[in-house]
C-alpha positions in Angstrom: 0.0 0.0 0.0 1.5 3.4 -0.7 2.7 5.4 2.0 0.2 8.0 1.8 -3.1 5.6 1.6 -1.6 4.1 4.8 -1.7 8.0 6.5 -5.2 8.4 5.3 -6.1 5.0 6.4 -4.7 5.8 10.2 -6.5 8.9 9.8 -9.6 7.5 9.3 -8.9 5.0 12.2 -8.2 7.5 14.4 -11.3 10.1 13.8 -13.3 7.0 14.5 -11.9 5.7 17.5 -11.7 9.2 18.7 -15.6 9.5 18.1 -15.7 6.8 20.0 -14.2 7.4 23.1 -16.0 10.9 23.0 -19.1 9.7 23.0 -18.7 7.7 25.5 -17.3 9.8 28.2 -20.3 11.9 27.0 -18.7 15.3 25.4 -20.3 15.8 21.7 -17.7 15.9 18.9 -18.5 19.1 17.8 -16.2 19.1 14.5 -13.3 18.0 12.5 -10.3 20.5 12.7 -8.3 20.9 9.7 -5.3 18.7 10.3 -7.8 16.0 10.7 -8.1 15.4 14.4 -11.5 15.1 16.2 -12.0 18.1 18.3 -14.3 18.2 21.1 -15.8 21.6 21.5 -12.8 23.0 19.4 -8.9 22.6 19.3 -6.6 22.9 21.8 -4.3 25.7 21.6 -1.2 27.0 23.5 -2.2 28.0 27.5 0.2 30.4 29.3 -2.2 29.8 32.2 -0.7 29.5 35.7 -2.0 26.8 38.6 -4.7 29.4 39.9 -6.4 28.4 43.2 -9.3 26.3 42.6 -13.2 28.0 42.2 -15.9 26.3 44.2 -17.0 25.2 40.4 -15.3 24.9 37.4 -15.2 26.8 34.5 -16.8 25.6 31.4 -14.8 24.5 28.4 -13.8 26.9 26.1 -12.9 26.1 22.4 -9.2 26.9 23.0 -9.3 24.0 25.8 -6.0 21.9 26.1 -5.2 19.3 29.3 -3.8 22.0 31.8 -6.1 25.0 30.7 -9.1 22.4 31.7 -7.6 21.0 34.9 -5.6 23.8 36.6 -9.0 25.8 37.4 -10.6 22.3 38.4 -8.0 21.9 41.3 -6.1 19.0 39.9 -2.8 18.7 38.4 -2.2 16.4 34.9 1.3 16.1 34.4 4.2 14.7 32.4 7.4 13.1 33.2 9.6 14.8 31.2 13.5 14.0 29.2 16.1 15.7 28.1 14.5 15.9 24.8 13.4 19.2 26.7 16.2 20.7 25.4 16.6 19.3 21.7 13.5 19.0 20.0 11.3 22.3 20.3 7.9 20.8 19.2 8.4 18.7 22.8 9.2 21.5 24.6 5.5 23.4 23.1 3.4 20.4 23.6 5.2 20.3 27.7 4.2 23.7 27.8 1.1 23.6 26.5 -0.9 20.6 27.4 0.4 20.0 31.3 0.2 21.9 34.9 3.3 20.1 36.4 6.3 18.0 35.4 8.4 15.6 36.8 11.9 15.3 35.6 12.5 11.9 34.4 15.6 11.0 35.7 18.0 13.9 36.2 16.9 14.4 40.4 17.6 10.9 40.9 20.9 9.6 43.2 22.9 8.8 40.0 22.8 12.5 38.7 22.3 14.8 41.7 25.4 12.5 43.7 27.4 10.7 41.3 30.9 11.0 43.9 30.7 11.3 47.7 29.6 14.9 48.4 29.7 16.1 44.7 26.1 17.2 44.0 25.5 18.3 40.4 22.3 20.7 40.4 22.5 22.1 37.1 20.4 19.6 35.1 17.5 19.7 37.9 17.8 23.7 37.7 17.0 23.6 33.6 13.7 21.9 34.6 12.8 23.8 37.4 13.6 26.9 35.1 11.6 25.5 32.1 8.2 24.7 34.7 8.6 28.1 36.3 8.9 30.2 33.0 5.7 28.1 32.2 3.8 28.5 35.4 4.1 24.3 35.9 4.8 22.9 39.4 7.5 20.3 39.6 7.1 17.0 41.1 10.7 15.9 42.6 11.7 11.9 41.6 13.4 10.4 43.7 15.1 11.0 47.2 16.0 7.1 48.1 15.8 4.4 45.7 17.8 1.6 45.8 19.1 2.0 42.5 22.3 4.4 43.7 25.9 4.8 42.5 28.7 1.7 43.5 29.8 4.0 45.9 26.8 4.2 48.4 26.6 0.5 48.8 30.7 -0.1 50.0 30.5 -2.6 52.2 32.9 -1.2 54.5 30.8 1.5 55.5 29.5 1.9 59.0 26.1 1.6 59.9 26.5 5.3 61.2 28.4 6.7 57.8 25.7 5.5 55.5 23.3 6.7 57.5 25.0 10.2 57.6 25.6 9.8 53.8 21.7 9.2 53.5 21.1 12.2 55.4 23.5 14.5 53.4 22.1 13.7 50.1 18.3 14.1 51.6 18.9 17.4 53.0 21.2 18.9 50.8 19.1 17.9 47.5 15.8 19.1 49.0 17.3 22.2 50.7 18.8 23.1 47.1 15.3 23.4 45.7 13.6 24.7 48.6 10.0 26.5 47.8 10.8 25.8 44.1 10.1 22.0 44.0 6.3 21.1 45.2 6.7 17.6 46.0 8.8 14.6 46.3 8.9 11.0 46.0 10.5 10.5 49.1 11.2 6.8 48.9 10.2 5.2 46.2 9.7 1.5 45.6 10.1 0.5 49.6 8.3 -3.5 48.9 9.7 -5.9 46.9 7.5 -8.2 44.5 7.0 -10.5 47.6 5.2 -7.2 49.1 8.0 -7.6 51.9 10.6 -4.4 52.2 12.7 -4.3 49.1 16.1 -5.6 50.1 18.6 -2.9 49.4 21.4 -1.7 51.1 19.4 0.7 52.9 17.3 -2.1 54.5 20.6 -4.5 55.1 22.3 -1.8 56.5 19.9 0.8 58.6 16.7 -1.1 59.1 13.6 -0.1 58.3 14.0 3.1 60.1 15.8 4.3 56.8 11.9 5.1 55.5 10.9 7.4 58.6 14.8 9.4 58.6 14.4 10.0 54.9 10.6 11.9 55.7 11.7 13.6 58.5 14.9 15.0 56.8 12.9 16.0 54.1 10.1 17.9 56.3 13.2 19.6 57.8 14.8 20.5 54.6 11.3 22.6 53.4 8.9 22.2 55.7 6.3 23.2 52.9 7.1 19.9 50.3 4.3 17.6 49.8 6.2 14.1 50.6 5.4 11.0 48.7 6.2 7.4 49.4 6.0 5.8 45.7 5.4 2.1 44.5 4.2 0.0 41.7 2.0 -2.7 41.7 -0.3 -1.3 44.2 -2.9 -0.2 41.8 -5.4 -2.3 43.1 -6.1 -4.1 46.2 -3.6 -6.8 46.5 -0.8 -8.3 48.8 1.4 -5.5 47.9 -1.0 -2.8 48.4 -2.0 -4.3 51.5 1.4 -3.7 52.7 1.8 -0.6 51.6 -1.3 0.3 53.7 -0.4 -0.9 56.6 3.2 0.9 56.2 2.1 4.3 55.6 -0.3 4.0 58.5 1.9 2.9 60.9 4.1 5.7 60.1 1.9 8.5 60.2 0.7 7.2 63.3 4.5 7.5 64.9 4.4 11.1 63.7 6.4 10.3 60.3 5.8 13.0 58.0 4.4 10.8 55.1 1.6 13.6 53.3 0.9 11.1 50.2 1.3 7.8 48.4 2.1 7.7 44.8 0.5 5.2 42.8 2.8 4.5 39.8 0.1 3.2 37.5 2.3 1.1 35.0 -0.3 -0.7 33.3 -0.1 -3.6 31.5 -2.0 -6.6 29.4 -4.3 -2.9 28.9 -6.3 -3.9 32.0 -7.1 -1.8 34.9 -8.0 -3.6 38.2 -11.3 -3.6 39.4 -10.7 -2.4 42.9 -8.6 0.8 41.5 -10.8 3.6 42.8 -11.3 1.6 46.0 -8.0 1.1 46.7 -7.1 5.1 45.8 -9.9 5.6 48.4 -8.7 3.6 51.4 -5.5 4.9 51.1 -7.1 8.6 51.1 -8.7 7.8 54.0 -5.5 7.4 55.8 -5.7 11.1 55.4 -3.1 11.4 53.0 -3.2 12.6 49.6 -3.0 10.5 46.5 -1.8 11.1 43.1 -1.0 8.9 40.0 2.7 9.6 39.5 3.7 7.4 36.4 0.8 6.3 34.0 1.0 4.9 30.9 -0.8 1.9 29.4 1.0 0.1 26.8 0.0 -2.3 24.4 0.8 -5.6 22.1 2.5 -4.3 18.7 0.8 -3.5 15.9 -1.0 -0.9 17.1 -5.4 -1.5 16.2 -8.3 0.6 16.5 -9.5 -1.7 19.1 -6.3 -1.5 21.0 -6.6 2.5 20.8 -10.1 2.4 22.2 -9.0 0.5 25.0 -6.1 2.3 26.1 -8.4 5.4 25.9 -11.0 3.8 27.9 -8.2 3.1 30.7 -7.1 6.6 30.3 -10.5 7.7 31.1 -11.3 5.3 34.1 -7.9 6.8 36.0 -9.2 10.2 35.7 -12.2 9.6 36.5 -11.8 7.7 39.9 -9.0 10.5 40.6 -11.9 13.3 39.7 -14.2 11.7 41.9 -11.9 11.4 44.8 -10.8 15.0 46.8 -7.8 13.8 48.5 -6.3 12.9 44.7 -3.8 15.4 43.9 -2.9 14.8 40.0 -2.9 12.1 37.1 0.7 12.3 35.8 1.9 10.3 32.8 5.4 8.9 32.6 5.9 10.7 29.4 3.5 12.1 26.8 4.4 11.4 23.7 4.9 7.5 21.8 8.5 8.1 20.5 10.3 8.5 23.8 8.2 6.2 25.8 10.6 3.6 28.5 8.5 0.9 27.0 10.2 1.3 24.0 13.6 0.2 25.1 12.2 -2.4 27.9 9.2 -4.3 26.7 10.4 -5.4 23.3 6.7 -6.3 21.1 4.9 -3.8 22.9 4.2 -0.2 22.9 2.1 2.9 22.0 1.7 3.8 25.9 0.9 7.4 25.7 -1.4 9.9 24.5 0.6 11.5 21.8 2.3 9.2 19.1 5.2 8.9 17.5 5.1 12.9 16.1 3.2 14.4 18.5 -0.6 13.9 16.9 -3.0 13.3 19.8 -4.5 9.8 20.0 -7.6 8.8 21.0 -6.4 8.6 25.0 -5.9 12.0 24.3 -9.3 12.8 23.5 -10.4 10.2 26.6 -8.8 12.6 28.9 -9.8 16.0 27.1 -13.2 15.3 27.3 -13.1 13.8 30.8 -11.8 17.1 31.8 -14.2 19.1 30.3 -17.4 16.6 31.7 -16.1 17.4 35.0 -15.2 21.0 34.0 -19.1 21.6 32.8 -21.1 19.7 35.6 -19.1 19.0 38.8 -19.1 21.1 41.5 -15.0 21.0 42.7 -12.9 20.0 45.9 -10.8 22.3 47.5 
């Protein structure tokens, strides 16, 4: 088939689908713009709108209505994990600014970058985030403090108990102090259980004991006394072993005063199914009073990419929002990434892909329109939280 009746036929494919998914989050497709993408109630266009603090209702849609010009007013954040592609491919940079609240840097605040050699803490590729979200009116989501990913050098085995614990400390405080009042929140710990929904075992574990979780919050609190502090996992999406864990963690904690203010629900999914107890397991955890937020969602899918497949990623899309929508103490629906070509999936789940709501150059898919038209559901007829 030539290469341009295959572009009309995904075309086609994709104005159906989107159709689809519009009708049934129940938004009228209004029309067809003229690069051939369904638009619900219009297109979205560039928003130099900054978080604003939340109306007791939301405004309705307007036709210039992207992701973040819908949500900020609502009170909740939608989000991006972002790359260095930041900084190399400008239409990435537009569609960042554009279509999300708040960004978390993909991989730049983690151990490996911030501390590559014993007390030599590189800032600078942190700061070009943090300068990109605040010359766009974004708040930035900090990933991670303690992970037990780290540099060789953190797990020498001939290290005290009492110098890895100072070296824990350090890197805490220091890294949160550095970004004080600039970064919102933090993934404190991330990743604490192990598959067996035990604590992972890392050198944190082996060497300080479970204690490692409460220092790390307290040190944070300490360091900006004003951070939202996350504890982070996958595989707690629904109410399972591993979740039940988690629960009983973060309550125990905040029960011994530990500073723990949410819990991050990662939101990897696969096989493109969603488990049934998603919104009730968001809302026990909630009811710890803590906040919730999904911190890394993307929902990949078996290779080629259908129109089937596209409708049920969207659908997924949808249901997350939703239950987060419905829920007060939910804080945001962040994606891990926005757009198909520089997806983690692509590298690490070989056969699958297509996670995200943009694809591979940047046209919106039908998940897209699933969580447009969510937005602007709620936007028109719910009364908001906070």
């Amino acid at each position: 088939m030539p290469a341009a009746s295959r572009r009309a036929m995904w075309w086609l494919v994709s104005l159906a689908t989107a159709a689809v998914v519009a009708v049934a989050v129940g938004v009228a497709v209004t029309r067809i713009a003229d690069d051939g993408t369904v638009r619900a109630g219009g297109d979205s266009g560039p928003s130099s709108m900054a978080p604003a603090p939340s109306p007791s209702v939301c405004p309705a849609p307007t036709p210039a209505s992207g992701l973040r010009a819908l949500a900020t007013p609502c009170g909740i954040g939608v989000g991006a994990a972002l790359n260095d592609t930041l900084f190399s491919d400008q239409t990435y940079r537009e569609v960042a600014a554009r279509e999300f609240n708040r960004i978390t840097p993909e991989s730049v605040l983690k151990w490996s970058t911030i501390e590559p050699r014993p007390g030599e803490f590189n800032f600078g590729p942190g700061d070009a985030y943090v300068a990109f979200a605040e010359e766009n009116g974004q708040r930035v989501h900090g990933h991670t403090l303690v992970w037990h990913y780290v540099p060789q050098w953190v797990t020498d085995a001939s290290r005290s108990r009492d110098e890895l614990r100072e070296v824990l400390r350090r890197h805490v405080q220091r890294t949160v102090a550095h970004w004080r009042g600039r970064i919102a929140s933090w993934d404190v710990v991330n990743e604490p259980l192990g598959d067996d929904a035990d604590l992972y075992d890392n050198v944190w574990l082996r060497t300080l004991g479970p204690d490692y979780i409460a220092d790390a919050f307290r040190w944070a609190r300490e360091a900006d006394p004003d951070a939202v502090l996350f504890i982070n996992d996958f595989d707690i999406e629904g109410i399972n072993a591993k979740s039940d864990r988690l629960y009983h963690l973060v309550r125990t904690l905040r029960a011994q005063g530990v500073p723990i203010d949410g819990v991050g629900f990662q939101t990897h999914v696969a096989k493109m199914t969603l488990p049934d107890t998603f919104e009730a397991n968001l809302r026990r955890f909630a009811d710890l009073g803590v906040r919730v937020a999904i911190t890394e969602l993307d929902v990949r899918m078996p290779l080629p990419v259908t129109q089937q497949r596209l409708e049920r990623q969207a659908a997924i899309y949808a249901r997350v929002l939703r239950a987060c929508l419905r829920l007060p103490a939910c804080d945001a629906v962040t994606m891990w990434g926005f757009t198909d070509a520089h997806s983690w999936i692509n590298r690490e789940f070989p056969g699958q892909g297509a996670p995200l709501p943009f694809d591979d150059a940047y046209r919106r898919k039908p998940a897209y329109w699933a969580l447009h038209d969510t937005l602007a559901a709620a936007a028109a007829d719910t009364p908001r939280r906070r």
